[in-house]
N, C-alpha and C positions, 0 to 999 in steps of 0.2 A: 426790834427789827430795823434794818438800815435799806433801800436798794443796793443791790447787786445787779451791777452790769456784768452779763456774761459777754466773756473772750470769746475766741474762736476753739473750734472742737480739736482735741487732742486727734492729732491723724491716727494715731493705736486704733481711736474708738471706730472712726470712720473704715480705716478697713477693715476691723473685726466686723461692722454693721452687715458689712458686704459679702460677709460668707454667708453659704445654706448653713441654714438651721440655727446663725447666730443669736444666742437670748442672753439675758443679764445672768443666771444663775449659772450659764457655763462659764463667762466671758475668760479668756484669761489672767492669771495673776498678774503676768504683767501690765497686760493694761488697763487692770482696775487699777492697779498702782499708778500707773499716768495718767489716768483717768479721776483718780482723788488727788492728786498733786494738783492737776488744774482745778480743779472748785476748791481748794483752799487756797489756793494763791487768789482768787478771781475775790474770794471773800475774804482776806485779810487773815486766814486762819481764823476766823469765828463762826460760829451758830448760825445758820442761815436764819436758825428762827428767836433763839435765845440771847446772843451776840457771846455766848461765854469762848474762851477761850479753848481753839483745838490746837492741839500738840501735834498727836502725828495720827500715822493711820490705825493706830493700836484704840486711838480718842477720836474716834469719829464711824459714822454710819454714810452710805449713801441715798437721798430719799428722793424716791420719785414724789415731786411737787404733787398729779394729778395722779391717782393711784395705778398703780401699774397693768396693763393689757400691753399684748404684743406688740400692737402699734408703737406705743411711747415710749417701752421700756428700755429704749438704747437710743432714746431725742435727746440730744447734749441740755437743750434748753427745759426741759423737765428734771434734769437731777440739779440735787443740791448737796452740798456737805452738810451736816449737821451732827450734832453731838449722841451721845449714848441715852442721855433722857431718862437720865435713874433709872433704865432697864431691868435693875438689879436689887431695886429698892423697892417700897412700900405702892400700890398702883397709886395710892393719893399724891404721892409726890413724882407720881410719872409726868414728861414732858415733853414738847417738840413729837418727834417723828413717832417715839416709842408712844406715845397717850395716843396720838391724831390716827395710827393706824390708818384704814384704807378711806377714813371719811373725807368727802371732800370738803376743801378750804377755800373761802371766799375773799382772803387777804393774800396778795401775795409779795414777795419782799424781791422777787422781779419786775414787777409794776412799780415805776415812779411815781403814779398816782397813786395805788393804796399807801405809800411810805409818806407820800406827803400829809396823809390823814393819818396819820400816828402823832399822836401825845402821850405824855407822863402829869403822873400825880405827884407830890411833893414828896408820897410817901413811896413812890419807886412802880406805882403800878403804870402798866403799858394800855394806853387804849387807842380806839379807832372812831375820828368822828361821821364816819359811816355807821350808819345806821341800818341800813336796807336789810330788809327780809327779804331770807330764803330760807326754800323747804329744801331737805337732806335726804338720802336712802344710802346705805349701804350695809355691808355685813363685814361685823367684825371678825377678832381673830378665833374667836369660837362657834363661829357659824351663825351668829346672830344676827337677823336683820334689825339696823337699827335705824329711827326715823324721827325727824321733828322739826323743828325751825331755827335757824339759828341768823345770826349779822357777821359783817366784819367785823364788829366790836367785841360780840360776843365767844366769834370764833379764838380768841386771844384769849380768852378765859378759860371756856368747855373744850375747845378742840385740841388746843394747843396746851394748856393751862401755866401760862407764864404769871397767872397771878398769882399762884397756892403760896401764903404765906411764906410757907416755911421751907420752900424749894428753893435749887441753887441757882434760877433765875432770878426769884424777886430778892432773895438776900445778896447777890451779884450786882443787882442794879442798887440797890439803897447802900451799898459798902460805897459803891462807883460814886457814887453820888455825895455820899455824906465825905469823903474823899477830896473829893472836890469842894465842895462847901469851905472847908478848913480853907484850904489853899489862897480861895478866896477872899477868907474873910478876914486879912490885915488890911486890906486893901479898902478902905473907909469911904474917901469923896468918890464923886462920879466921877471922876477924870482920871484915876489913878485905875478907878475901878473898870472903866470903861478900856483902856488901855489894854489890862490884862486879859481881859474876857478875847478883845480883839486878838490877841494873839494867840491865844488857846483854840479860840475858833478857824483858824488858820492851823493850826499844828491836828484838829482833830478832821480836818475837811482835806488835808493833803493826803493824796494815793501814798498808804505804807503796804510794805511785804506782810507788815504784820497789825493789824491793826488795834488801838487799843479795846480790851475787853468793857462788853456793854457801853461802847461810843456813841448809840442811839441816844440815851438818855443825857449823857454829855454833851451831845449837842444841841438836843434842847433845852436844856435846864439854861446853857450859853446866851441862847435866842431870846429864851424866855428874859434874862439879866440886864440884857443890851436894852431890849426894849425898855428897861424899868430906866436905864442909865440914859435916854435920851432927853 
């Protein structure tokens, strides 16, 4: 997960907001289509929660961050783009929006604060050094109430599950990664080494249209190099 600064609201959505009876499941096609063009452009085309790379509208979902009631479900600042989430695949390898369903999430990748509390493991996993408990309630997609405790940290794992081995998150991040490693590693004294990192971290921190897939981990893996090379 990276911050996302949200833009300004697509005016479609805003005067769609403004008719009787307007809700997310009528809205219309066009301005869901304006309406998804701006949260992929706002997010580099990636994962709001996975950072993988979204194509077009065919490769993406729209997710209400706080799960959807009348109130929210047409607040620009509550939707995100995010990907399909193995929908279609095995539940253990489900992810992002499809796993988390309507549970609430205590990390969010609109807050610069939670983003500042994200780290990586060598081996590609994502965590949170927030810690804090909280208790949960909601009802899934089968009518179940479901309840217990979870953290920021932990919600990266259970709610979201960007850690499941062998899903296209954590294999996305360790290719990104190990990727990068190579790249690096002609690159021998500190001063050559230093050099290059600085420039990468400048090509990975500049606003693109498109941004490179699992950047997150790319930038710190950067942070983490720099610091060794001083």
């Amino acid at each position: 997960m990276i911050h996302i600064k949200k833009g300004p609201e697509p005016g479609d959505l805003i005067r769609y907001r403004h008719q009787p009876d307007a809700s997310f499941d009528d809205m219309d096609a066009d301005v869901k289509k304006k309406l998804r063009e701006s949260l992929l452009k706002e997010q580099g085309y990636l994962c709001a929660y996975c950072m993988r790379r979204i194509n077009d509208a065919q490769d993406t979902k729209i997710e209400h961050y706080e799960a959807r009631v009348p109130e929210n479900e047409l607040q620009y600042h509550n939707l995100l783009a995010v990907c399909k989430g193995g929908e279609d695949g095995p539940p253990s390898a489900r992810c992002c929006d499809t796993k988390k369903e309507n549970r609430p999430l205590h990390i969010s990748p609109l807050s610069q604060r939670d983003m500042s509390h994200i780290y990586y493991s060598n081996n590609g996993e994502v965590h949170s050094y927030d810690l804090t408990e909280y208790e949960f309630s909601y009802i899934d997609s089968n009518g179940k109430r479901r309840e217990g405790y979870s953290s920021p940290d932990q919600d990266l794992q259970d709610c979201l599950n960007l850690n499941y081995e062998k899903g296209i998150p954590m294999t996305g991040r360790k290719a990104a990664l190990n990727k990068f490693r190579k790249m690096l590693h002609p690159y021998k004294d500190d001063r050559s080494k230093r050099a290059f990192l600085e420039k990468k971290k400048r090509f990975y921190s500049e606003p693109k249209d498109k941004l490179e897939p699992y950047v997150g981990i790319l930038r710190w893996y950067i942070d983490k190099k720099l610091e060794q090379c001083r």
